[in-house]
N, C-alpha and C positions, 0 to 999 in steps of 0.2 A: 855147445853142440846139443846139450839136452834141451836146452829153449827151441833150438830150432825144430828138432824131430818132436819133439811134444807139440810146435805150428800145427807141421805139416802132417799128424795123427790128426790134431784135431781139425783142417782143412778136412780132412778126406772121410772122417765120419759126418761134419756137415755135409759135405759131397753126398755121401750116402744116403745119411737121412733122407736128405730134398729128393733123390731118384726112387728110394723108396715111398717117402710121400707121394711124389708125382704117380708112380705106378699103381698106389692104392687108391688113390682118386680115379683113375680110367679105369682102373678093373669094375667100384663100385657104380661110375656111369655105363659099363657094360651090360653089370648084371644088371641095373634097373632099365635099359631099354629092353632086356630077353625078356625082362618082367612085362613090359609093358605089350611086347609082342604076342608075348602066350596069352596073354588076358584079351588081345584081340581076336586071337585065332580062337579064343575057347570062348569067346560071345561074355565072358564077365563085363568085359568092358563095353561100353556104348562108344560110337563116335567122335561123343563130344565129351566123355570122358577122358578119350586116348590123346585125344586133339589138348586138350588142358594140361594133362602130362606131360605130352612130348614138348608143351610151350615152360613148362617146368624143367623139363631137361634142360632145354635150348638155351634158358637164362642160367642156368649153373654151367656151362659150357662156358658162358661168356664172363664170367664171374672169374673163371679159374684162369682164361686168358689175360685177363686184366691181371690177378694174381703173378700167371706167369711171366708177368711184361718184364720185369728187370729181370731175367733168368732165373729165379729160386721163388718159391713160396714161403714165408716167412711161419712161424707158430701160429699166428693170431690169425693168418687168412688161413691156414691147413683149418681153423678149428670153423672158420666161417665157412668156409666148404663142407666141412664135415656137419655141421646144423645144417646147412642148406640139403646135402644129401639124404638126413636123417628124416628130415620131411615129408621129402619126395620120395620117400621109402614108405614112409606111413601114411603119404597120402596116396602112396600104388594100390598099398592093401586094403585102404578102407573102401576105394573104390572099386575094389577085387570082389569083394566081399559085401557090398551093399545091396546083393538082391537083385539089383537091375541086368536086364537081360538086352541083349543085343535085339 
């Protein structure tokens, strides 16, 4: 009886994790497109800044799909996701921040 309710604890915190994973990966592709939007509306960003961006979103979008294809994200793809976001985070602000004006 203890083998089996120590399973199904540990089913249900991997359950968790993976929905928590999954929910911190779209919260941080959320905030980087508000990012990406403010920087359009407030002229930081160029065109073809935003256009390079949003084509940096797109491939981490399809990244996490692949990811998600057997239903769960595993540690190794969460952390390849999480470098790919971390990028695309510093490369919002360098282009936030480099001067150039719409």
């Amino acid at each position: 009886m203890k083998r089996l309710v120590g399973f199904l604890l540990s089913g249900i915190l991997i359950l968790g994790v993976s929905t928590v994973s999954m929910a911190g990966i779209n919260h941080r592709e959320r905030h980087e497109q508000q990012r990406i939007g403010q920087g359009i509306r407030s002229g930081e960003l160029t065109r073809r800044e935003a256009e390079r961006l949003e084509a940096q979103q797109a491939r981490i979008r399809v990244d996490e799909r692949f990811a998600r294809a057997d239903g769960h994200i595993g540690p190794r793809e969460r952390a390849r996701l999480d470098r790919e976001l971390d990028r695309a985070s510093r490369d919002i602000y360098r282009q936030k921040h480099d001067g150039q004006v719409r």
